[in-house]
C-alpha positions in Angstrom: 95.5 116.3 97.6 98.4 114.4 96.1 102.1 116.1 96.0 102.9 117.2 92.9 105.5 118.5 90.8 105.3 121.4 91.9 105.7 120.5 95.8 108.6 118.6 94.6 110.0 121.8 92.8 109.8 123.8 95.6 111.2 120.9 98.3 114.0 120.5 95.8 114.6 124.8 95.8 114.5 125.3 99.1 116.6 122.4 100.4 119.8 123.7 100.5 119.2 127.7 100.3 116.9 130.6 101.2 114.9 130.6 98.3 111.9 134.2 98.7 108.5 133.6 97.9 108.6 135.7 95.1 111.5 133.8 93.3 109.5 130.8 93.4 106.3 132.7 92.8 108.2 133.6 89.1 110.4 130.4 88.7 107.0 128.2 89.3 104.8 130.7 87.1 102.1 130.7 90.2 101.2 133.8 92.4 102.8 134.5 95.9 99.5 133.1 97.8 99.8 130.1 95.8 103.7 129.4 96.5 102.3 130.4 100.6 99.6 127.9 100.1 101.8 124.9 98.7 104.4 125.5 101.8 101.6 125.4 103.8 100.4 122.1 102.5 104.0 120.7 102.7 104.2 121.8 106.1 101.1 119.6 106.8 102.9 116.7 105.6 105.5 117.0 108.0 108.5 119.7 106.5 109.9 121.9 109.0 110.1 124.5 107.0 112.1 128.2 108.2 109.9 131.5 107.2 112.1 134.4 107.4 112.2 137.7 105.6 114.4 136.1 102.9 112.0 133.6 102.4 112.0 129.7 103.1 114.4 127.2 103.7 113.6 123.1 104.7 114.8 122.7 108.1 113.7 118.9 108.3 112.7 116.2 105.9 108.9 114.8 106.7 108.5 111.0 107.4 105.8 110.2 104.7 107.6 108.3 101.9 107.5 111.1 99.2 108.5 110.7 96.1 111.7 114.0 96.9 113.0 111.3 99.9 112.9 108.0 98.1 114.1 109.0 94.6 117.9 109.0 95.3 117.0 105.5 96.8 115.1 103.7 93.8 117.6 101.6 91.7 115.2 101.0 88.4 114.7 102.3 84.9 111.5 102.7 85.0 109.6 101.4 88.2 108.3 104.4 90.1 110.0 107.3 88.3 106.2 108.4 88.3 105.0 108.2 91.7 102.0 109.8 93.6 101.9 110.3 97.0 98.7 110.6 99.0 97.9 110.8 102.9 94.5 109.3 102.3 92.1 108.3 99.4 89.5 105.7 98.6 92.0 103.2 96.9 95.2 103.1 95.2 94.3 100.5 93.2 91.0 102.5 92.1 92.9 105.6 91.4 95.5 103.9 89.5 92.6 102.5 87.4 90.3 105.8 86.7 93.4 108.0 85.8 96.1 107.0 82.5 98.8 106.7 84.2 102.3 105.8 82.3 104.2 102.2 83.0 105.9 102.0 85.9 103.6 104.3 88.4 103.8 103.8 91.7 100.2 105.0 93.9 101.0 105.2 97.2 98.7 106.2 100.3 99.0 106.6 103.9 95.8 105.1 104.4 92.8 104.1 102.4 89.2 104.4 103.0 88.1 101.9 100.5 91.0 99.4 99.8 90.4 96.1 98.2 91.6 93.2 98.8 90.7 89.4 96.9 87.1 88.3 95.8 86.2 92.0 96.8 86.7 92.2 100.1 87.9 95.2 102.2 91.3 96.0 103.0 91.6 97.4 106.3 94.2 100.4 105.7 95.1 101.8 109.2 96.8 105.0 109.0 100.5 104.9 109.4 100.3 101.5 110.2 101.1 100.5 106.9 101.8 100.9 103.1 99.3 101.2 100.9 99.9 100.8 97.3 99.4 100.0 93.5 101.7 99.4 90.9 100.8 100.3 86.6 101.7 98.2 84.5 100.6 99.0 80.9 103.1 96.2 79.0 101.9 93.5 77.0 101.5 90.9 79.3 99.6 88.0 78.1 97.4 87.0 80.5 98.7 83.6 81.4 101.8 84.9 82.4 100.0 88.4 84.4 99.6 85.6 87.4 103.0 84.9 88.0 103.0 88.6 89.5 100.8 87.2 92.2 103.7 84.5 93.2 106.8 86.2 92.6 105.6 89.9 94.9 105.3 87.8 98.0 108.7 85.9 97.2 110.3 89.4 96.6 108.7 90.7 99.8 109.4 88.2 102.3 113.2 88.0 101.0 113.2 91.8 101.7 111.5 91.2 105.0 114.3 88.6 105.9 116.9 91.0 104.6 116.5 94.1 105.7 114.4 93.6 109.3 115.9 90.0 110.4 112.4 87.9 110.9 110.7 85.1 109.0 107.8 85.9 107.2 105.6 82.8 105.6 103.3 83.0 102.9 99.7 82.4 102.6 99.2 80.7 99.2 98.6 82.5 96.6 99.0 85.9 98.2 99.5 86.8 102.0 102.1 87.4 104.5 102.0 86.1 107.9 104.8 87.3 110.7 103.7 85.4 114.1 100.8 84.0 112.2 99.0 87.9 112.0 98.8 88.7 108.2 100.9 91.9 107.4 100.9 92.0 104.0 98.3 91.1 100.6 98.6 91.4 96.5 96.2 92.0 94.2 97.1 91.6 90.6 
C-alpha cells in the first residue's frame, strides 16, 4: 500500500506535538480505528512513533525516502511534487503507466518484483539495495528529441555520483552505470 496524503497529514501533525487520536480522527474526516490503523502502517515503515494517553507524537523519522523526508530537500517546480512511495510492487514503470498520473510524478519503490529493464528484460530489484523508480512525463516531447533523456540521465547521474560520494562512475553506452566494472545503475525512457 503506497503512503498517501493522508500518512503524510498525519506525519506532518504529529511531528512536533501530541496530537490524540480523536483530533486527527475529526481533522482527517476518518474513524479512530482508521487513524490507529494508518499509525500502525507508518510504524511498519519505520516511524518511532510515542502512544500515550494524549495520543501520538513521532519520536523518529523512518529511513525509506518518503515523500514527508525529501520534500524540504527537492529544489524544482514541478519534478516530484507528486510522488508515491511504495515498499514493494510489480514495477514503477508499470504503475506509472496504468494510473494518470500528472507531469512531474515521481514512482518510487523499495524493491520491485517485476522491474524492466531494455529489450524486455528483467531488472533485478533487491530490496534496500537500491532505488527503484520512474519518472511522468506528460509534455509534448517530439519523439526525436524523447531520446536525449536516455543520454543526458546517466550524465546527470554519474556527475552526482562524483559529487556527492567521491568515485568514478563510467557509462555503458546508451544507458548503464558501471562503478568497479559491476553495473549499479540503468534508464529506460
Amino acid at each position: 500500500m503506497p503512503v498517501d496524503k493522508i500518512d503524510i497529514q498525519i506525519i506532518k501533525a504529529i511531528r512536533k506535538e501530541t496530537v490524540s487520536g480523536e483530533k486527527l480522527s475529526s481533522v482527517l474526516g476518518i474513524s479512530r480505528t482508521a487513524v490507529w490503523k494508518r499509525i500502525k502502517k507508518l510504524e511498519d515503515l519505520g516511524y518511532k512513533i510515542k502512544h500515550e494517553k494524549k495520543g501520538y507524537r513521532l519520536e523518529k523519522t523512518t529511513d525509506y525516502l518518503i515523500q514527508t523526508e525529501i520534500e524540504d530537500l527537492l529544489k524544482t517546480k514541478w519534478l516530484g511534487k507528486n510522488y508515491i512511495f511504495f515498499r514493494q510492487i510489480n514495477s514503477t514503470n508499470t504503475f506509472a503507466k496504468e494510473k494518470n498520473l500528472t507531469d512531474g510524478t515521481v514512482v518510487l519503490a523499495e524493491s520491485q518484483t517485476d522491474g524492466k529493464g531494455r529489450k524486455g528484460r528483467k531488472w533485478f530489484s533487491v530490496d534496500k539495495k537500491g532505488l527503484y523508480f520512474s519518472i511522468v512525463l506528460k509534455r509534448d516531447i517530439p519523439l526525436s528529441e524523447l531520446m536525449v533523456f536516455s543520454l543526458i540521465f546517466p550524465v546527470g547521474v554519474k556527475k552526482a555520483v562524483e559529487e556527492e560520494a567521491g568515485v568514478k562512475p563510467y557509462i555503458k553506452w546508451p544507458n548503464d552505470l558501471y562503478i568497479n566494472g559491476k553495473k549499479f545503475a540503468g534508464f529506460l525512457v
